[in-house]
C-alpha positions as CSV (number, residue, x, y, z in Angstrom):
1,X,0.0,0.0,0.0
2,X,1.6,3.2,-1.1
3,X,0.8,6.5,1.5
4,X,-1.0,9.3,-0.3
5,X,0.7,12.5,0.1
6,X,-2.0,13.8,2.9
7,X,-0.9,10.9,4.9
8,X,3.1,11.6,4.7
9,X,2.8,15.5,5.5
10,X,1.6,14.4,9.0
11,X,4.2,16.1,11.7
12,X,6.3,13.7,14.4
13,X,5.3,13.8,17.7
14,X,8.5,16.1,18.5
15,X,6.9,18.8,16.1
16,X,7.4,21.9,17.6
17,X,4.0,23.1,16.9
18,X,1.3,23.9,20.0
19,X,-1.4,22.5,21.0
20,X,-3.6,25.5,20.0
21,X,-1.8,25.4,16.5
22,X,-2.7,21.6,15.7
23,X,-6.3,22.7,16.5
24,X,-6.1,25.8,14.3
25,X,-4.8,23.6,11.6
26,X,-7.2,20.7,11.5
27,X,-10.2,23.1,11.8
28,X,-8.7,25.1,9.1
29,X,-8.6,22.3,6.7
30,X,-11.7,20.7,7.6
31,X,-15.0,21.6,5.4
32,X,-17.2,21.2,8.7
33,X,-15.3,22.4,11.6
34,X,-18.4,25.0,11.6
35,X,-20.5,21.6,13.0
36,X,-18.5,21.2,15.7
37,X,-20.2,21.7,19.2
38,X,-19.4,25.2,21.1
39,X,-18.5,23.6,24.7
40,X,-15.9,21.3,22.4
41,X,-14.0,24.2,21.1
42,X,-14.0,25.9,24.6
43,X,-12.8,22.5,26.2
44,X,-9.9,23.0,23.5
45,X,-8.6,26.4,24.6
46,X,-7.3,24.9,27.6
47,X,-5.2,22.3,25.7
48,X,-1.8,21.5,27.5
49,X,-0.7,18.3,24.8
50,X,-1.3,17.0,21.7
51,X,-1.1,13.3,20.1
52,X,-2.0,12.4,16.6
53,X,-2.2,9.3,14.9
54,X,-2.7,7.3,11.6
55,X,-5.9,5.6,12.9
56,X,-7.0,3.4,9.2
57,X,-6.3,3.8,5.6
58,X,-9.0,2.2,2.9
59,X,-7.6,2.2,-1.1
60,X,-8.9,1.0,-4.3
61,X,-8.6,1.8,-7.5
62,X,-7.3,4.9,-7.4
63,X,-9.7,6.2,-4.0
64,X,-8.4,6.4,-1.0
65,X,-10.0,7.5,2.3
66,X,-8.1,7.7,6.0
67,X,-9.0,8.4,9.4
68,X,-6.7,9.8,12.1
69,X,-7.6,10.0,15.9
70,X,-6.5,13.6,17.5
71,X,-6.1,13.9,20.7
72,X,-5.9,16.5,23.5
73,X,-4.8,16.4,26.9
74,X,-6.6,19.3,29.5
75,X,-6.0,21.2,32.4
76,X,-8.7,19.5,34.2
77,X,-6.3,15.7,33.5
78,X,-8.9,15.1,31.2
79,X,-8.4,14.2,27.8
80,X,-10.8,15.0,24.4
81,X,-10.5,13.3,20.7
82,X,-11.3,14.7,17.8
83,X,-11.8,12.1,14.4
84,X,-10.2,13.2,11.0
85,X,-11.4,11.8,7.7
86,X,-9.4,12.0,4.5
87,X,-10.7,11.0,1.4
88,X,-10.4,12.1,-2.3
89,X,-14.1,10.3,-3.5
90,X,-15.4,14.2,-4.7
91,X,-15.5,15.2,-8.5
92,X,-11.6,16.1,-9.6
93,X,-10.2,14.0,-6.5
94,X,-8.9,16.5,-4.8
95,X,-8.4,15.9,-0.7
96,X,-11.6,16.6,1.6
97,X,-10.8,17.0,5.2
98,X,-13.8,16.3,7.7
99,X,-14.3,16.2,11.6
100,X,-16.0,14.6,13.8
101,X,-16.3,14.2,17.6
102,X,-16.7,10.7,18.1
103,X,-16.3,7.1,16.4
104,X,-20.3,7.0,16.1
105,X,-20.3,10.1,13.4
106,X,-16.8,8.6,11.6
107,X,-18.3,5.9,10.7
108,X,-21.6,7.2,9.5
109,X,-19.8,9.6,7.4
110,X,-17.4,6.8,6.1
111,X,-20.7,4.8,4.9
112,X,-21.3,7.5,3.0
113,X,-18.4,7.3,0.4
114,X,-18.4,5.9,-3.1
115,X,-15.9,3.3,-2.1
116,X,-16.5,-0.5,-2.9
117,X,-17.4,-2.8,-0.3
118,X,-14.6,-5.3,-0.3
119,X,-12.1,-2.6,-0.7
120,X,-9.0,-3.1,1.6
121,X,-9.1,-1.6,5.1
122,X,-6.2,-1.4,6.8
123,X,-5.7,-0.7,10.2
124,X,-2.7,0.7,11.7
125,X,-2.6,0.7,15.5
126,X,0.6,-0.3,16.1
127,X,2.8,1.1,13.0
128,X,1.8,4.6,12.9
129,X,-0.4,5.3,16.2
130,X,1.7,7.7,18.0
131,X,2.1,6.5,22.0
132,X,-1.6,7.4,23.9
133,X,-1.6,11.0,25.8
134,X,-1.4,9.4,29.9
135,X,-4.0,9.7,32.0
136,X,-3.6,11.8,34.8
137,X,-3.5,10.7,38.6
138,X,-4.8,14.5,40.2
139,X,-7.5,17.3,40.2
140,X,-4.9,19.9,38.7
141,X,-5.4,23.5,39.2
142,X,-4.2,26.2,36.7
143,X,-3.7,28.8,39.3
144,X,0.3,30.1,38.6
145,X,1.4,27.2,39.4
146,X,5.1,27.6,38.3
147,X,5.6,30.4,40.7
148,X,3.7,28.0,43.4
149,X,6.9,25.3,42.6
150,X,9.0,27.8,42.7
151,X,7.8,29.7,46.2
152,X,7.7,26.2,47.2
153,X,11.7,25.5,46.7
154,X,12.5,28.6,47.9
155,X,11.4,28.2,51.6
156,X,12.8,24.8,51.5
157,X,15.7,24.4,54.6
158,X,16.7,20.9,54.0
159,X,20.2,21.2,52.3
160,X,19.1,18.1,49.8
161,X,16.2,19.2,48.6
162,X,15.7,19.4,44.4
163,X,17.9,21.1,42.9
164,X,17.9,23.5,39.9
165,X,17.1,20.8,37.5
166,X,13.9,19.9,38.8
167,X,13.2,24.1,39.6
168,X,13.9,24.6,35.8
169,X,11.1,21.3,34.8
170,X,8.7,23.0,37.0
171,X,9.0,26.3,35.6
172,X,6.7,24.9,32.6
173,X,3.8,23.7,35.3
174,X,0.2,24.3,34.0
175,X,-1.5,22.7,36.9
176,X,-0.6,21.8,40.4
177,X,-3.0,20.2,43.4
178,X,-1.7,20.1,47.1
179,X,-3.0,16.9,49.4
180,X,-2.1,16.1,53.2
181,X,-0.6,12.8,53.3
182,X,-1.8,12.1,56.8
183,X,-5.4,12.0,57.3
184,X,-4.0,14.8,60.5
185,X,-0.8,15.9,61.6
186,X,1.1,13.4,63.4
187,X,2.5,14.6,67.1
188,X,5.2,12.8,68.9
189,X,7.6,12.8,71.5
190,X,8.5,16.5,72.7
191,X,5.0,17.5,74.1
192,X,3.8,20.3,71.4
193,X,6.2,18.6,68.5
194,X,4.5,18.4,64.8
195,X,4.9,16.3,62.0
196,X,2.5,17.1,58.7
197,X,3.6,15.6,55.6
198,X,2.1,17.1,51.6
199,X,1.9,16.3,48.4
200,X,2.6,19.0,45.8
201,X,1.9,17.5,42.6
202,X,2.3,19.8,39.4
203,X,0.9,19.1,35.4
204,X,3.8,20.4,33.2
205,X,3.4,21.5,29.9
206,X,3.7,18.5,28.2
207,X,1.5,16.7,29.9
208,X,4.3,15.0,32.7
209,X,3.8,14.9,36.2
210,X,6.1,15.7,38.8
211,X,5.6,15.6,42.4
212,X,7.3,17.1,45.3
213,X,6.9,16.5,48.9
214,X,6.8,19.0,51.9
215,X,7.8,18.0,55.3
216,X,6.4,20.8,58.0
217,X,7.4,20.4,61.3
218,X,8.6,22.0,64.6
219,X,11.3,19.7,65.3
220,X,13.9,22.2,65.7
221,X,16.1,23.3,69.0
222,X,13.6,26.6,69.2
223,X,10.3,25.1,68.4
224,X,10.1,27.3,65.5
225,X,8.0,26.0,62.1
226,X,10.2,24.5,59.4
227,X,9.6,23.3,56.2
228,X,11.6,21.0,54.1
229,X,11.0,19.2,50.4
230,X,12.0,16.2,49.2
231,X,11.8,14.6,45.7
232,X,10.0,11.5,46.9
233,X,7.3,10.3,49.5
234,X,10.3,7.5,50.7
235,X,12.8,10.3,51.4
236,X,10.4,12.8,53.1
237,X,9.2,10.4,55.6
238,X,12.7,9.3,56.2
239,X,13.6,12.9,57.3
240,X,10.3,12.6,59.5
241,X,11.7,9.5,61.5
242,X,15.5,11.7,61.6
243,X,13.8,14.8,62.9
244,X,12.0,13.1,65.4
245,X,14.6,10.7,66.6
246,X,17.1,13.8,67.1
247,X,14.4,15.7,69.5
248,X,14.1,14.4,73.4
């Protein structure tokens, strides 16, 4: 099976384009983007990743028709397809582009072209499909979360915390959600001694998630509040059990 021209101009996944810009692009092309529902195009503006992929190709004699599967990754975790068809079955064969927001419509629209029945379909999960955009594991927030990470680092005291390689990833974060590990702070030892352990998980950019973990306690010589942030849950509850140990 030879790839039609339409199929071969599709970009890698490292293409440097945006999210918003692959949108712009497929509704650009397509002859009824102006169907598509209102509350799907605002879902869109929020887009924080894209993945696209070859999702079938159908030839014969000299027709062709494909469908690709578009998919966007939110700032909610969520993610939202869009379904491309290809096909040059019009007078003069030129390309027609068409969208569609679920499998349901593709293949009603697919019915509809002049292609015979026992024509070839081929399809291509595992050759061309670009890897699957991850689901998330949190509720993000878009509330400036990079400056969050970064006020968060900043009033770190532990001399191990992450360094300026995980500062510089988290300077792209989109999303972020903060959860108490312990169900309430945990007291031991010393009578007034406090031990709270959090989750600060952040969305970057490209859809990765990073996590960081804040120790808060008042395990020092004064009494006084300290925080400290660790790149893992093991670590952070290891400096717990230190902090603790060293206190009368």
């Amino acid at each position: 099976m030879s790839v039609p021209y339409e199929t071969a101009a599709y970009e890698p996944r490292e293409s440097p384009e945006s999210p918003e810009e692959h949108l712009a692009r497929l509704l650009g092309r397509a002859l009824n983007s102006f169907e598509l529902p209102d509350e799907t195009i605002r879902r869109l503006d929020c887009a924080l990743a894209y993945d696209g992929s070859l999702h079938s190709a159908h030839h014969s004699a000299g027709l062709h028709r494909e469908t690709y599967r578009h998919t966007w990754l939110l700032a909610d975790g969520s993610a939202l397809t869009l379904w491309e068809l290809v096909h040059n079955t019009a007078p003069g064969n030129e390309p027609q582009h068409e969208v569609y927001v679920d499998e349901e419509e593709l293949r009603t629209a697919t019915a509809r072209l002049p292609l015979p029945p026992d024509a070839p379909d081929f399809e291509l999960p595992v050759l061309v499909q670009l890897s699957a955009v991850p689901e998330t594991r949190h509720a993000y927030t878009p509330d400036d979360s990079a400056d969050h990470a970064r006020r968060l680092l900043r009033r770190a005291e532990n001399g191990d915390r992450p360094g300026a390689e995980v500062a510089s990833r988290l300077a792209t974060a989109s999303g972020h959600q903060i959860t108490q590990a312990f169900g309430r702070p945990c007291r031991t030892g010393r009578a007034g001694l406090c031990f709270a352990l959090y989750e600060h998980a952040f969305l970057l950019s490209d859809g990765v998630e990073i996590s960081l973990w804040e120790v808060e306690h008042t395990a020092t010589p004064d009494g006084r509040h300290m925080c400290e942030v660790y790149a893992t849950e093991d670590a952070a509850r290891d400096a717990m059990e230190r902090r603790a140990a060293q206190v009368p």
